[in-house]
N, C-alpha and C positions, 0 to 999 in steps of 0.2 A: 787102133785108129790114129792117125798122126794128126798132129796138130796143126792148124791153120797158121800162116804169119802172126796174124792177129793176138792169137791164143798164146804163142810162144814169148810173146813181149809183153801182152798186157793180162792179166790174171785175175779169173772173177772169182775167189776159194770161197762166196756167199753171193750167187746171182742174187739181187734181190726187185723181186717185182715192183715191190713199192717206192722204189727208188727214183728221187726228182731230181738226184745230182751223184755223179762219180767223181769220186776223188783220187785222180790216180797218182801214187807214191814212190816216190825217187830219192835209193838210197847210197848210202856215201859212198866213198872209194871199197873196193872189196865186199861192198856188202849184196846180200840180191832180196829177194820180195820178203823171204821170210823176216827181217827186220820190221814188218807190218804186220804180224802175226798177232791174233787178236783184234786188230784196233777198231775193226765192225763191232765188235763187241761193245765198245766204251764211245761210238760217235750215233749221234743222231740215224735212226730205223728209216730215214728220207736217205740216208747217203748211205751208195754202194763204196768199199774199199775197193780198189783195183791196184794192186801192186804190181811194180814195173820188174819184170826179169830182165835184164841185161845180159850178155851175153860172156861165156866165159864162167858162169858161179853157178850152183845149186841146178837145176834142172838142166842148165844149158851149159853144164861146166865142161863137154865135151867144144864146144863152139870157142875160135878165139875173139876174145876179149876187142873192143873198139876202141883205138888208142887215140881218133881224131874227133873232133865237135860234127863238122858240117857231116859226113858220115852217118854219126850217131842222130844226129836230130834231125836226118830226114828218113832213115830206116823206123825212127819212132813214130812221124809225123804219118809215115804212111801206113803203120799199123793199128794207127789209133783211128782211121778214117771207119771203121767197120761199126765202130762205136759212138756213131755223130746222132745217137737218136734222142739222148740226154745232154743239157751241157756238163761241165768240168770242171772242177776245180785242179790243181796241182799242187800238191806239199812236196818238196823237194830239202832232202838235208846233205849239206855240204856237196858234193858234186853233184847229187840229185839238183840244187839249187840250180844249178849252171846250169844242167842239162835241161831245168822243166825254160829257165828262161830261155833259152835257145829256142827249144821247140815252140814254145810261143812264136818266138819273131818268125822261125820256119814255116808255122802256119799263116801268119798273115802276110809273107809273103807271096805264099801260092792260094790267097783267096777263102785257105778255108777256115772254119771256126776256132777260135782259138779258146782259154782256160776264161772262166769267168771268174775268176781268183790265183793267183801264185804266193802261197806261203813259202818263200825262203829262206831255209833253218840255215845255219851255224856255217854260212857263206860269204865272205865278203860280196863286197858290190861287184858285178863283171867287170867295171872301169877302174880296178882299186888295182894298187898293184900287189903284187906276189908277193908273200911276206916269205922272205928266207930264200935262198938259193936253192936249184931246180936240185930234187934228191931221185928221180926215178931211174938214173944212169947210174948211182951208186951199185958198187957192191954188194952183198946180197946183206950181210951184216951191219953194214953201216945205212942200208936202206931200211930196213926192220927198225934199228933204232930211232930213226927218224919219226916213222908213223908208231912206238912205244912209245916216244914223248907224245904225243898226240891222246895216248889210251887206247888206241884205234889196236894195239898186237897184244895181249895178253903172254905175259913172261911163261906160261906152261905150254905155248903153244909152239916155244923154239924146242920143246922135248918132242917133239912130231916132225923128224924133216922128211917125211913121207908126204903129209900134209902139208907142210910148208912149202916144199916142188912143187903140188900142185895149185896150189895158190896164188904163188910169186906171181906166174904168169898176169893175169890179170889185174893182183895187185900192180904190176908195175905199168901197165898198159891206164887204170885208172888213173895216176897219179902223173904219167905223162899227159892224159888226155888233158889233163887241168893244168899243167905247166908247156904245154902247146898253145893254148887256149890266147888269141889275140882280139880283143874287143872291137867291134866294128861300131861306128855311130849311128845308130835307125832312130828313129821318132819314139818317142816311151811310149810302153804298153797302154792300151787303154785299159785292161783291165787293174782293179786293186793290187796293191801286194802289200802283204803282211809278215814283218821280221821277225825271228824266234830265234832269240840269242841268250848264248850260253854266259852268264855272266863272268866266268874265269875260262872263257874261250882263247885261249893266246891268237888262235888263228883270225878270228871274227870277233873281236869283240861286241858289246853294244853299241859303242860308238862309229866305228865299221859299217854295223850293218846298218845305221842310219843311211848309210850314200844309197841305197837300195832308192830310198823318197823319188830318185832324180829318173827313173826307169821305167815310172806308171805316173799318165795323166792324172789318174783318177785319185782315189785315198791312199796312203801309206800309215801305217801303222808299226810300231813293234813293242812285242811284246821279250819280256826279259827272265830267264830260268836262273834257277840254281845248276852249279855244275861248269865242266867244262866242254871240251867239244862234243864229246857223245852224251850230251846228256839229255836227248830224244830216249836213249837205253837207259840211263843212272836215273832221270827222274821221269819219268815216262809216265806217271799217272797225271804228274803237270801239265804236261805237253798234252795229251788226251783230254786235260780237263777244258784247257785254251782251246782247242780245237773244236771243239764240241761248245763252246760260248760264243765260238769265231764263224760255226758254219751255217747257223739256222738263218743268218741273214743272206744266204745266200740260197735259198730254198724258195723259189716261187712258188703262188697258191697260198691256198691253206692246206696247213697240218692234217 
């Protein structure tokens, strides 16, 4: 049986009945939903995991990759609509971040419900500028290195250029999508948002991610990891432990 729009972008691998809040998960350049694998496990039995498949990787790695924002965040906006019977949260790390903010603004532009929280990990602010000159046009060598300093390429994964070809594609459509990426001025989110920065993040520091404050009415927060940019994978029982402290306030009702 083939899959609905729905189904293909947003992923239930734990329906859960009991659930008063979904938390749908947006993951970095190159990366796709299994990067949330487990994390139902280790967050509050009130919250559904819902990891985002993007297009181009793991299930969908036949599909190309979306290299533009306005694009991506209304193809998201309109396959999350199937899913309005719960509110939302969004945890987005590093383009995840960009991407869940977008789809925010995308939805409260066309009226409809938007995240009752956006956690954004290891992202600078949208209004921040680009650290480093644009690398997605590089050659295919000097483009690898680029995201190797980052952590993001593992040195045994250049012994696979089988793998590698099929990759690139997307990797390089992600890392333009984010050096495309031109900030527009809207009104700040009325929902919270909540920072999770990598303390030896070259890209996002802590300090960085402070400018997030200026994007939501409401509360801002940030909290600070051990690690550098991927360190959602390096210290990952932190970041689940944070999350799981961060999410029960967002649980209406009783327990």
């Amino acid at each position: 049986m083939s899959q609905s729009p729905s189904e293909r972008w947003i992923l239930r691998p734990r329906p859960n009945p009991r659930a008063r809040l979904r938390l749908l998960c947006l993951p970095h350049a190159g990366g796709g939903a299994s990067a949330f694998r487990g994390w139902a496990d280790a967050l509050p039995v009130q919250v559904e995991v819902c990891p985002v498949q993007l297009p181009g990787r793991e299930t969908r790695i036949a599909e190309p990759a979306i290299d533009r924002m306005g694009p991506l965040a209304e193809a998201l906006a309109d396959a999350l609509a199937r899913w309005r019977d719960l509110p939302f949260a969004v945890f987005g790390h590093s383009n995840g971040a960009l991407i869940g903010f977008e789809l925010a603004r995308r939805l409260r532009r066309t009226g409809a419900p938007g995240p009752v929280h956006l956690f954004a990990c290891g992202r600078r602010a949208p209004d921040a500028a680009r650290p480093g000159p644009p690398t997605a046009h590089l050659p295919d060598a000097a483009f690898l290195d680029s995201l190797r300093d980052l952590g993001g390429i593992p040195d045994a994964l250049r012994e696979h250029p089988e793998l590698l070809a099929l990759l690139l594609p997307t990797l390089r459509a992600d890392v333009a999508l984010n050096e495309a990426y031109v900030f527009t001025e809207e009104a700040p989110l009325a929902c919270p948002i909540t920072g999770y920065a990598g303390e030896l993040d070259p890209r996002a520091p802590p300090a960085e991610m402070e400018r997030w404050a200026r994007h939501t009415s409401a509360a801002f927060a940030l909290r600070t990891f051990p690690g550098g940019h991927f360190f959602p994978q390096t210290h990952r029982a932190e970041v689940l432990r944070a999350l799981s402290a961060d999410l029960p306030a967002l649980l209406g009702g009783p327990s």
